[in-house]
C-alpha positions, -999 to 999 in steps of 0.1 A, spaced: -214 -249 108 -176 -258 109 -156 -233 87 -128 -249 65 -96 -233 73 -79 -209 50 -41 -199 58 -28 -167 44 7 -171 36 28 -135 33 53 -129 4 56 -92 12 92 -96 20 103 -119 -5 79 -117 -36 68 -78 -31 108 -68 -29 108 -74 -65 90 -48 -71 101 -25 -92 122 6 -71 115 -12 -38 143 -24 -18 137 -29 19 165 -23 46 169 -54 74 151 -31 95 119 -19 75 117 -56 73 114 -64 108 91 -38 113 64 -52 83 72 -85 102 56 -72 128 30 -55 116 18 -86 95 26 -111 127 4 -87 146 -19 -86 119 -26 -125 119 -14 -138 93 1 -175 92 32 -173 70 61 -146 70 80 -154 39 111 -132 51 135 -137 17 158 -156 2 189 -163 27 222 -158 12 207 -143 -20 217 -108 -8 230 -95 24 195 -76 37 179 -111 34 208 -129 51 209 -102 81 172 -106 79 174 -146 92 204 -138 114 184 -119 134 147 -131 127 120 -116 148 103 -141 175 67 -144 156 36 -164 163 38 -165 126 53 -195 115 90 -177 98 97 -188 67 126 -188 43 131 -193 9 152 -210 -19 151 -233 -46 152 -269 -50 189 -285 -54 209 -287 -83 214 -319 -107 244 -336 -103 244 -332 -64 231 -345 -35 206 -326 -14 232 -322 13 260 -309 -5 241 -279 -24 253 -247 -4 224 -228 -20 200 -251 -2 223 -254 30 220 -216 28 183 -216 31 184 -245 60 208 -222 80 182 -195 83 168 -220 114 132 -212 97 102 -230 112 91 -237 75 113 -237 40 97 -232 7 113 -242 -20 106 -229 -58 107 -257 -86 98 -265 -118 65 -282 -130 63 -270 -167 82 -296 -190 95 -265 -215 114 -251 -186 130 -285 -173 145 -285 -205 149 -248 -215 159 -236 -186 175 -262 -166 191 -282 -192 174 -313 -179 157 -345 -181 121 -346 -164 134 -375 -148 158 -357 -131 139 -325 -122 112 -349 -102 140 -365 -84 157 -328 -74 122 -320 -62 116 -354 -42 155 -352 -28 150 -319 -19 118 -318 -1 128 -347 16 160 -335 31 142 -305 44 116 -330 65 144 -348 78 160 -317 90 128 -316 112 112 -283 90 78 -280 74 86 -281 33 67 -259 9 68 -266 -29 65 -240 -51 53 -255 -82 63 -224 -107 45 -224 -138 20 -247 -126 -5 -237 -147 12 -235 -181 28 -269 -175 -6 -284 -163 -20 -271 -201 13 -281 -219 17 -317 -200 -6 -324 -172 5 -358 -166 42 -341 -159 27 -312 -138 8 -333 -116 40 -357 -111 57 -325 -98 30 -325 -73 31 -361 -63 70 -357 -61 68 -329 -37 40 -347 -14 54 -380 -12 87 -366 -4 69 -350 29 58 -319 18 35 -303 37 21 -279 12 22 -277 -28 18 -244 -41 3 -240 -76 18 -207 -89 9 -191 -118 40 -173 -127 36 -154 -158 3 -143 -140 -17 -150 -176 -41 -174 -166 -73 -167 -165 -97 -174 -131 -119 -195 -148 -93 -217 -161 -75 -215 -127 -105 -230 -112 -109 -255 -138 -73 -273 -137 -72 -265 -98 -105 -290 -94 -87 -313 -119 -56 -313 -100 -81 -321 -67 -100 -351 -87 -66 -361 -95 -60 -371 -54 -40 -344 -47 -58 -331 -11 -69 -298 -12 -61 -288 22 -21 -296 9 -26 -270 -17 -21 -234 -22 -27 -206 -45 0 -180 -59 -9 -158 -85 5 -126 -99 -16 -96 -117 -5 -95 -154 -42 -90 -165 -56 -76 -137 -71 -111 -119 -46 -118 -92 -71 -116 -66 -99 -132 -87 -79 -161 -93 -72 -168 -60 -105 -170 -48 -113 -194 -79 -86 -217 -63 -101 -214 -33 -132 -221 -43 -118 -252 -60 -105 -265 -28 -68 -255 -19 -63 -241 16 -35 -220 13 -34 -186 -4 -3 -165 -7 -1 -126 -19 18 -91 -6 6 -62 12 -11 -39 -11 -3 -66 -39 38 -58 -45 57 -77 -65 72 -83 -98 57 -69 -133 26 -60 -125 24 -74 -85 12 -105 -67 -23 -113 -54 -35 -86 -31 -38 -95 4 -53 -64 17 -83 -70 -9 -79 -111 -1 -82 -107 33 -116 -88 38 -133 -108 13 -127 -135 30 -136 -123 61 -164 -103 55 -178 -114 20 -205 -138 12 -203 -168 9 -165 -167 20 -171 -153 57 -201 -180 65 -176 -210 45 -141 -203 56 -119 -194 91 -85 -173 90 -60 -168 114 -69 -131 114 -93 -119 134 -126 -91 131 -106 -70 158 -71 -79 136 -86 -68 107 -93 -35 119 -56 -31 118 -57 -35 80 -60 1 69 -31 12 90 -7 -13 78 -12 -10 46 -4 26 49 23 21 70 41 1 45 34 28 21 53 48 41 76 28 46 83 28 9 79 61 5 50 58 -15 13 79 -17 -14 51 -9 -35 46 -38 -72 61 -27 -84 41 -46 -71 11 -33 -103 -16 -25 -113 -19 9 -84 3 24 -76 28 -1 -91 68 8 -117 67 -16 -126 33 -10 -158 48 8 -156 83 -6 -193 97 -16 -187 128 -40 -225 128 -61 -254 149 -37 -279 123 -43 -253 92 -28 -248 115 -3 -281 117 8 -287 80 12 -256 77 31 -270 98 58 -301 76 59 -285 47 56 -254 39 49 -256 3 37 -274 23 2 -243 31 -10 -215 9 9 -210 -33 5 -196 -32 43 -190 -11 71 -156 6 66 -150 6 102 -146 -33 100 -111 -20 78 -102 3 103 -113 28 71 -134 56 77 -163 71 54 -159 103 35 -179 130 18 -158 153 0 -168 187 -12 -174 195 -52 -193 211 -80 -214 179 -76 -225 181 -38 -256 188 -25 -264 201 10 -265 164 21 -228 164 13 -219 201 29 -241 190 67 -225 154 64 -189 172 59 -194 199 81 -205 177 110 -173 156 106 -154 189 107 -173 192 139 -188 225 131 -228 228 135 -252 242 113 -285 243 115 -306 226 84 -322 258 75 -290 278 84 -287 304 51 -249 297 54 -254 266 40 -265 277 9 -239 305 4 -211 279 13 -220 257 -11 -225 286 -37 -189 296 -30 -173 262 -37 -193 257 -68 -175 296 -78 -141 283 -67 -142 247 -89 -148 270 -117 -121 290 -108 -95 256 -108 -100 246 -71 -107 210 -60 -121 205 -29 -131 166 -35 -93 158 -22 -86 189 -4 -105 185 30 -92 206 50 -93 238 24 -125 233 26 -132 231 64 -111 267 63 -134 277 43 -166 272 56 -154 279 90 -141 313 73 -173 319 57 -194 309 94 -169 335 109 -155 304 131 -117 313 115 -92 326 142 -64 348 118 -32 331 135 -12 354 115 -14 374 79 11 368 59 20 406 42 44 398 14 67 369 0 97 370 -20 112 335 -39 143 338 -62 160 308 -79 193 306 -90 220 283 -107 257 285 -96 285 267 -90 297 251 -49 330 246 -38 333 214 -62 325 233 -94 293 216 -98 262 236 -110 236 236 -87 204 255 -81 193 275 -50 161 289 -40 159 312 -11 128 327 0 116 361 21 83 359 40 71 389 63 42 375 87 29 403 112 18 377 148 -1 393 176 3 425 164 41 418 156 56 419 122 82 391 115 107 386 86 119 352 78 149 342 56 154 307 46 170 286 16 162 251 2 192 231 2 193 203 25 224 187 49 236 172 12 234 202 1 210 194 -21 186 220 -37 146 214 -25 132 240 -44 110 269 -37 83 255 -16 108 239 12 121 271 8 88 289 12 79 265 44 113 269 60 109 307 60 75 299 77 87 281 101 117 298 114 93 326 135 57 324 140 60 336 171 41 317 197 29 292 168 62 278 156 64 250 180 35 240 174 44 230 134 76 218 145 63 180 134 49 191 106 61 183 71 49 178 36 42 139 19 33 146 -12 25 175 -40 6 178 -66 3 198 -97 -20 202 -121 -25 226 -153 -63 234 -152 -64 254 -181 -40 257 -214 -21 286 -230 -13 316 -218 -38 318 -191 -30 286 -179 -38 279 -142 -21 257 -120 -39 236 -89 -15 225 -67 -26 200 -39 -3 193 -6 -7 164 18 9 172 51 17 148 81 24 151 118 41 135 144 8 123 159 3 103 123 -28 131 110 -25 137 75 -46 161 57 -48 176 20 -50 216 12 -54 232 -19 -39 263 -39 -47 276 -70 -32 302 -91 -17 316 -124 18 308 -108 28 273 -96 50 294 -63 19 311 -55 -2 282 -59 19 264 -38 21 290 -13 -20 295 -11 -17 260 -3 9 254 24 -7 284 43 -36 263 43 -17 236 58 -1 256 83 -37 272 92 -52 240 95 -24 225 118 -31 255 142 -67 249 141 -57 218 152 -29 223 179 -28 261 184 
């Protein structure tokens, strides 16, 4: 059977920088250039040239992809010729492969917004488009507000279209802009548009996520007939994002009837590269990846109930719509007051720790997690608090050190410039192969710049474990937590800490405690424990 080809066009770089609190450096974005190039996608959108000086040094110095580079813009002004607009010269001068170009195709707008006729709107779109072809680049129309203008005017909405293809263009992008239509109307005016004679294999899809159907959408236009669609990495983008391409992709690679009907550019052994780049850009952006993010997020194949558990270990297709290895995700049974033994053996085993099935420590692990949930702790997320655990309670727990006290004291005063400013400094006394060691360290960063108790608290730690301090050297903390599990005056806190090495590990630990230091404390010693475990 010959597959109809799909192209995935990438807006990360353009559309997902207007994300609210993201702003890429020229540098970040030539690394997710990479990663999406490598990644197979067809399209790079890498900005706007000349909008802003990241996107401008972008293009002056655009990676070499097999991607097909593309810049963006918008369509010339009235009252000028195609070749004397210096916002579209701009956009040429990037030396893209391909130029999209953004334009209008809802009649309000034309006259709203641009202060037009809709004579003279079609004519900026046909001049436009066909300045760019005769420049020798492959034109993309952005038809923005396709879908309200279509339901408003169709007739105008689908001259738009006809302007923009009979002027060369290569491919017309429907766009739902506000991101308010629903999929089935999207797939309803997008077979209209097709029964029109517009080809669908000149069309594309862009959607954004107002209500929650950016992705759902864009397969509706694709199952309508266009044979472009365009979305972000881990669906960025203005308001409420753009279509996601790390749930777009794997559907249509791996979902029926998508996988047996259509062909990407990206690959089985590409996609297995998915995972990582959508949490690299994460980390790029200084984000925490959403677990539960579909197809690539943490949880995304997370089993928490005993009795899903269970199934899992017989078969995993019970409980799983495909193979998370296909992602380059990875299954996981978390600990909780829920589990059954299925959970513990299936956990345990990935800890690499044996047990046999009628093995009483089985039982009397799982009876000590169930006390310690009651008592605040949350070992669903915090995996490796609980391999400590059960390798404590299997007597499988080397004692790398003992920590015998801790001291933290905050304090506001003023610095040389008279501004107030906090401090925390903390005291830790560790006793190492028979050694005891006192450690002295306070928060504030090269800024100076207080970080507060618990870089305080892991500075200390660091500065002399003896024979283990090289070993956390690349060690540091992503995220943290905190959680009141009880109200009042008993209130207890649950701190969680993710921590991250230099080999790209990243693992979760737990504390819990009437005090949010202590908490935190119980739980960076886990971190450091689990590290050695590790390393040491």
């Amino acid at each position: 059977m010959i597959k109809d080809r799909v192209y995935i066009y990438d807006t990360t770089l353009r559309d997902g920088q207007q994300t609210q609190g993201v702003q890429f450096s020229t540098e970040e974005k030539h690394l997710i250039a990479a990663a999406l190039d490598d990644l197979g996608v067809d399209y790079i959108e890498g900005g706007w040239p000349g909008a802003n000086p990241t996107d401008s040094a972008f293009f002056d110095k655009a990676p070499a992809t097999r991607a097909t580079m593309t810049a963006f813009g918008m369509t010339k002004r009235a009252g000028m010729s195609a070749q004397n607009d210096d916002v579209l010269a701009a956009v040429l001068n990037a030396g893209t492969g391909a130029v999209c170009l953004v334009g209008k195709s809802h009649d309000f707008h034309v006259h709203a917004a641009l202060g037009i006729s809709l004579e003279e709107n079609l004519e900026n779109i046909s001049a436009s488009v066909a300045h760019l072809v005769a420049q020798g680049r492959e034109a993309l129309f952005d038809a923005e507000h396709f879908f309200d203008g279509f339901k408003a005017n169709p007739d105008y909405a689908l001259a738009t279209v006809r302007a923009a293809l009979d002027a060369g263009a290569r491919w017309v992008v429907l766009c739902d802009t506000n991101g308010g239509t629903l999929p089935d109307e999207v797939g309803r005016i997008t077979a209209q548009v097709i029964a029109a004679g517009i080809p669908g294999d000149r069309l594309g899809i862009h959607t954004h996520n107002d209500t929650e159907n950016a992705v759902a959408c864009s397969l509706a236009a694709i199952n309508a007939g266009v044979r472009q669609v365009q979305g972000t990495l881990n669906g960025l983008g203005e308001r409420c994002g753009n279509a996601n391409l790390t749930t777009l992709i794997p559907i249509l690679l791996l979902k029926a009837p998508y996988a047996s009907q259509f062909e990407t550019g990206i690959t089985l052994a590409g996609l297995k590269g998915l995972t990582r780049v959508s949490r690299n850009l994460d980390e790029i952006l200084n984000r925490v990846p959403l677990k539960q993010a579909a197809f690539v997020g943490s949880s995304a194949f997370a089993h928490k109930a005993g009795l899903h558990a269970s199934a899992i270990l017989k078969d995993p297709s019970t409980y799983e719509h495909v193979d998370p290895g296909q992602i380059g995700n990875a299954r996981v049974i978390p600990m909780s007051n829920q589990a059954g033994q299925s959970n513990l053996r299936k956990r345990l085993e990935s800890a690499g720790l044996t047990v046999a099935p009628k093995d009483p420590a089985l039982g009397a692990i799982l009876e000590r997690i169930k006390l310690r949930e009651a008592e605040g702790y949350a070992y669903d997320t915090a995996q490796a608090s609980f391999e400590l655990l059960a390798r404590d309670a299997l007597g499988q727990m080397p004692e790398f050190f003992e920590v015998k006290r801790y001291r933290v004291t905050v304090e506001r005063r003023k610095n040389k410039y008279n501004q107030t400013i906090s401090l925390s400094e903390a005291v830790v006394v560790v006793k190492v192969d028979g050694e005891k060691k006192l450690s002295v360290s306070e928060s504030l960063d090269e800024a100076g710049s207080d970080r507060g108790p618990v870089n305080a608290l892991a500075k200390a730690l660091a500065k002399d474990l003896g024979r283990y301090s090289s070993v956390i050297e690349d060690m540091h903390l992503v995220d943290f937590k905190v959680r009141i599990t009880q109200g009042g005056t008993e209130a207890v806190t649950r701190v969680i800490i993710d921590s991250e090495d230099g080999q790209g590990r990243r693992w979760s630990t737990v504390g819990v405690s009437a005090n949010i230091v202590d908490a935190s404390f119980e739980a960076l010693l886990d971190a450091i424990r689990w590290k050695l475990l590790r390393d040491a």
